[in-house]
Structure formats: structure tokens, C-alpha cells
N, C-alpha and C positions, 0 to 999 in steps of 0.2 A: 414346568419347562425349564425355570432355572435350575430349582435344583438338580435338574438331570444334567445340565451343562454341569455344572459345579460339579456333577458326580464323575464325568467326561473327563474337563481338567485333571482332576483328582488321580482318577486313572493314567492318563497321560503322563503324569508328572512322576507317577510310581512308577512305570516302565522307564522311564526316562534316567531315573535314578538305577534302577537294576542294571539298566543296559550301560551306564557309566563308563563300568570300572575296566569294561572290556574296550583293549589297547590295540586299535587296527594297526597303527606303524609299527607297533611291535611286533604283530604276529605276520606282519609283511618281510618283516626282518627277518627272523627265525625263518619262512618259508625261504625264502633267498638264501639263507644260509646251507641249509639243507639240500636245496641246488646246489650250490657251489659247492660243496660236500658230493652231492652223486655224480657232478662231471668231474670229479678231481678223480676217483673212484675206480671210472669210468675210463679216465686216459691214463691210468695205472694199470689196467686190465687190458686196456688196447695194447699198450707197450709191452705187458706177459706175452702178449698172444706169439710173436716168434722165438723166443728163447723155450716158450713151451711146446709149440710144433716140433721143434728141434729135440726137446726132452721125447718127446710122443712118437717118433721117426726113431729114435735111437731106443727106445723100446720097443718097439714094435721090431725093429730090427733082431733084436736080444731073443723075443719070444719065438720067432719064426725060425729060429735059430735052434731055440730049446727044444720046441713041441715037433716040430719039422724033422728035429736031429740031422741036420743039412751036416758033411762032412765040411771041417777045415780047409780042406782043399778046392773046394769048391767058395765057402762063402764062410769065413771067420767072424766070429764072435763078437762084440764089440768091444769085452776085455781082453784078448788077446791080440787084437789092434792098438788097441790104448796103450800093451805091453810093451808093443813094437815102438810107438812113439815113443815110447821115455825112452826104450834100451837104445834106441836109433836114432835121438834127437840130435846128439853133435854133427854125423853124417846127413841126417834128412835137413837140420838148419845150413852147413854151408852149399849145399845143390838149392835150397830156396833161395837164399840171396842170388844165385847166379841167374838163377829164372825172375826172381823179382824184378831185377836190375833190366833184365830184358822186356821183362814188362814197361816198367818204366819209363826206360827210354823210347821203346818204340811209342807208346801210348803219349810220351810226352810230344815226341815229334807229329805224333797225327794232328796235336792239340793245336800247339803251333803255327802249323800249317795249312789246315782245311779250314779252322775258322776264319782267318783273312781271307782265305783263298773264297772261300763260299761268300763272304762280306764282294767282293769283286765283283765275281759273276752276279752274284745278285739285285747290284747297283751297276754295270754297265752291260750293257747288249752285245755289245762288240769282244767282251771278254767273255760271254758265254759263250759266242756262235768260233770264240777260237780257240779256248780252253775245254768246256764240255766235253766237244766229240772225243779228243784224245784221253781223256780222264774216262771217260766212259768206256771205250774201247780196251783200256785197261782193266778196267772193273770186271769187264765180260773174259780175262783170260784167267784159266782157276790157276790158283794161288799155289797150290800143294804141285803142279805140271812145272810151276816156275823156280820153286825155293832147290831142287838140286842145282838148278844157275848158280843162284848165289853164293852156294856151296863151291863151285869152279870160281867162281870171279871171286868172292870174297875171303874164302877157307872157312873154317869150323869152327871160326873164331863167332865175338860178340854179334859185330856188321852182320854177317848175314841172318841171324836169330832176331836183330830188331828191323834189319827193313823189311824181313818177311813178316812181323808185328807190324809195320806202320803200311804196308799196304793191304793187308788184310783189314783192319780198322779205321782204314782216310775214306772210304767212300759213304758207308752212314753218316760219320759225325758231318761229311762236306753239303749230302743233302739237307738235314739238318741246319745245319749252318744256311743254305739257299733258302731255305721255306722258313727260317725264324728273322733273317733280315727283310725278307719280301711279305711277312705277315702284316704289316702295318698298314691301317686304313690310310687310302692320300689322301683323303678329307681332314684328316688331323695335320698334315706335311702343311695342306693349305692352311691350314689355322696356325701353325706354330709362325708361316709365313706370313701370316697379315700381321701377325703380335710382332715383328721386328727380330723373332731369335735368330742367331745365326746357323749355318749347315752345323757347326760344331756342336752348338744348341741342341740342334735337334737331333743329331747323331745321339749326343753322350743322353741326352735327358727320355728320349722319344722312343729312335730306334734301337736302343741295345735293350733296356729295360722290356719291350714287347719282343726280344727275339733271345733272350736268353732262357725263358722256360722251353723253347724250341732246343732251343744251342744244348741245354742240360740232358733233354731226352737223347740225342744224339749221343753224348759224351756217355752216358750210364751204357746205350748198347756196345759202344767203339770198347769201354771199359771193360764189359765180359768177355767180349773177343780176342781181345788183346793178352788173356791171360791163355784161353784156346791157340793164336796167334804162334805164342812163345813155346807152348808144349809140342804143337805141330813143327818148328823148326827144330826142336829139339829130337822130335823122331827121326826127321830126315838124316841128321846128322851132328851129332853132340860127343863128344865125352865125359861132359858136367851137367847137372841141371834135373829139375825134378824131372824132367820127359826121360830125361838119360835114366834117371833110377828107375822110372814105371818102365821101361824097356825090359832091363837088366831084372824086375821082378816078374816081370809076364817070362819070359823068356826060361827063368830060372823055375819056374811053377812057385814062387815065393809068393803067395795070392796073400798073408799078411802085410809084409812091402808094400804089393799092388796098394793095397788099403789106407796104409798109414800113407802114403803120398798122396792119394783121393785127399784126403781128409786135408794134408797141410794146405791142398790147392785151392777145396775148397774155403777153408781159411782166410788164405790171403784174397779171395775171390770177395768172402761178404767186406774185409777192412779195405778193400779195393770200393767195394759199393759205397762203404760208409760214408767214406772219405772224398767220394762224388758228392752224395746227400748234402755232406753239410757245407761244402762247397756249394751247392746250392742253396743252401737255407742259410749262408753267411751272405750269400749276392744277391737274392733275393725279400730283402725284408719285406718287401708289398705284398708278399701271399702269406708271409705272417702273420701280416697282419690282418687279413681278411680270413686268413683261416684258423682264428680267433688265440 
């Protein structure tokens, strides 16, 4: 019986040795590494994924083109677009600054505007039940029935191309604005209240921080419109401006024109988006952080 114990030990103490030399914090380490290695990977690949849609759309485009044998006149080639951009960029870039600018400004005026104005209504009663209806009543008359007005009252100049931009784009970003200041539980208002903060307190720390993922969704649609906005007032009535050139190429059967102006608008449409995003992702560090 002892010597079976002894023989027990014996055993025990041989596996004990064998199993030594094997390093668990090491091989925890290396596993962890090799995570951190396939999510890095991982958000390299996510990041691909739209510059390669965009390669795979412009193929796709090319082939349909080839196999299709679609005439030029109808639907251009992606190299013969591309043509047009270089041979036409000094022309296609000063009609973009003129459309830019009207972006701009009118987009910067809705910014301006409908977020205070939405911070009001949303924190007084009496400023909704006297501001709302006539803002609303406005929203309901279409926009393209109104911009030959501003053609008469303003002329053909900048003015009427950006307030037909700031009122086409004030009514999202102002909902927005109402539903990101009014999203805040009054359970916390109470709590910031019993802790001594002041209204300023609680404004700058409470309620902005909980109403600007609101405020940004707003600001990205007013943003796409806004560039729609600027080309619709330039239909109506332009002599500059990319709208003025897609006129002047519809019109002429120039269907490559048509294109390379597609293309700049879409352009400044995504450096328009971007340039929201990381306005967002600068004023937002809290989802940074939580979105690891």
C-alpha cells in the first residue's frame, strides 16, 4: 500500500515536471496578439470596402459598356469621361467653385440658423405654438414653384441660388435640432439639479452632448440637399455654375459633359460628406470611445 503511494507520487511528480516548461501567460499573450493582428485586418478591410465598391461600379460600368456595345451617345465609356475631365478641367473647376460657394453658404446659413432656432422651440412652448405653424406652412410650399420669385426679387446673381439652398435644407436639420434637444431624460435634468449644477452646467455638459448625434444626422441629410439645392437653382436660372454646364450638355447632346459634371458633383458630394463625419467624430469623442 505504500509502495503504491510512492509509486503515485512518483507519477505525479513526473507529469508535473513534463507539464512545467509549458508557459500559460505566454501563450495568452501570443493569443491576444493574434487578435489584435485580425481586428487590425479586419478594420483595414472594412475601410477597403468603399473605395472598392466604387472600383467595382466603375467596372461594371466599363463592361456593360463593352459587351452591351451601348452607343456614346447614349451612355459613355468611363475612359472617355475621364478624357473629358482632364481636357475640360480648367472650365469644369471654375463653374465648381461657383456651385461650391453656393453650397456653402447656403448650407452654412441653414447651420446657423435652424440649430438655435430648433434649441428655442424645443426648450420653450410659447416659441413653438408661435414659430412652428409659419415654419411649417413654409415647408409645405414646394420650393422649385417659389425659386423663379427669387429670380425677380433677387436677379441671377449668388442670393437667389443660396436662399433657394437654405430653404430647401432648414427644415430637416430644424427637426433634428427639435428631437436632439428634447431627447434628454428629465430624470437626469432632476439629478444634475439636486447635485447644485447650474442651467449652463447642464446645458453645455448634459444637453448638447445627448443632442448632437441627433443635430449630426440632421446636418449629413440638409448636407446632400444642399448640393441638389444649388443645381436646382441653377436650372432655373444660371449663367455659371455646374447646373449651368449639365444644361448646356443635355441640351447640346454632349452626354460626355453630361458625365464629367455627374462625376465632379458627385465628388464634392462625398468631400461634402466627409467633411460632416469627421465634424462629427471631432465633437464627439464619447462614441469613440465606446465604439472601441
Amino acid at each position: 500500500m505504500a509502495q503504491s503511494s510512492v509509486g503515485s507520487a512518483s507519477n505525479l511528480q513526473q507529469r508535473t515536471n513534463w507539464e512545467a516548461p509549458v508557459s500559460v501567460p505566454a501563450f495568452a499573450g501570443e493569443r491576444k496578439a493574434r487578435s489584435k493582428t485580425a481586428r487590425t485586418l479586419a478594420r483595414i478591410g472594412w475601410n477597403l470596402l468603399p473605395p472598392l465598391t466604387f472600383v467595382a461600379i466603375v467596372g461594371l460600368w466599363w463592361a456593360a459598356v463593352r459587351i452591351l456595345s451601348i452607343p456614346a451617345y447614349l451612355l459613355p465609356g468611363p475612359g472617355a469621361v475621364f478624357s473629358r475631365l482632364v481636357s475640360d478641367a480648367p472650365m469644369l473647376w471654375d463653374h465648381s467653385l461657383v456651385t461650391l460657394t453656393e453650397i456653402l453658404l447656403g448650407f452654412g446659413l441653414t447651420v446657423v440658423t435652424a440649430i438655435p432656432l430648433g434649441l428655442v422651440i424645443a426648450l420653450s412652448l410659447l416659441a413653438r405654438q408661435i414659430l412652428y405653424p409659419p415654419i411649417m406652412l413654409l415647408q409645405l410650399v414646394p420650393k422649385i414653384a417659389v425659386a423663379p420669385l427669387f429670380l425677380v426679387w433677387l436677379g441671377f446673381g449668388l442670393e437667389s441660388k443660396v436662399l433657394l439652398t437654405v430653404l430647401m435644407t432648414f427644415f430637416p436639420l430644424l427637426l433634428a435640432s427639435i428631437s436632439g434637444f428634447q431627447i434628454l431624460d428629465t430624470r437626469l435634468l432632476y439629478l444634475t439639479q439636486s447635485m447644485g449644477a447650474s442651467a449652463w452646467q447642464t446645458f453645455r455638459y448634459l444637453r448638447v452632448p445627448a443632442a448632437l448625434p441627433v443635430i449630426f444626422s440632421g446636418i449629413k441629410t440638409s448636407a446632400t440637399i444642399a448640393a441638389t439645392a444649388a443645381i436646382v437653382a441653377e436650372f432655373v436660372g444660371a449663367n455659371k455654375g455646374l447646373g449651368y454646364v449639365l444644361l448646356r450638355g443635355t441640351s447640346t447632346m454632349d452626354i460626355e459633359l453630361t458625365f464629367a459634371v455627374l462625376v465632379v458633383l458627385t465628388i464634392i458630394g462625398i468631400v461634402i460628406n466627409y467633411a460632416v463625419e469627421f465634424s462629427e467624430w471631432a465633437m464627439t469623442p464619447w462614441q469613440r470611445a465606446n465604439n472601441g
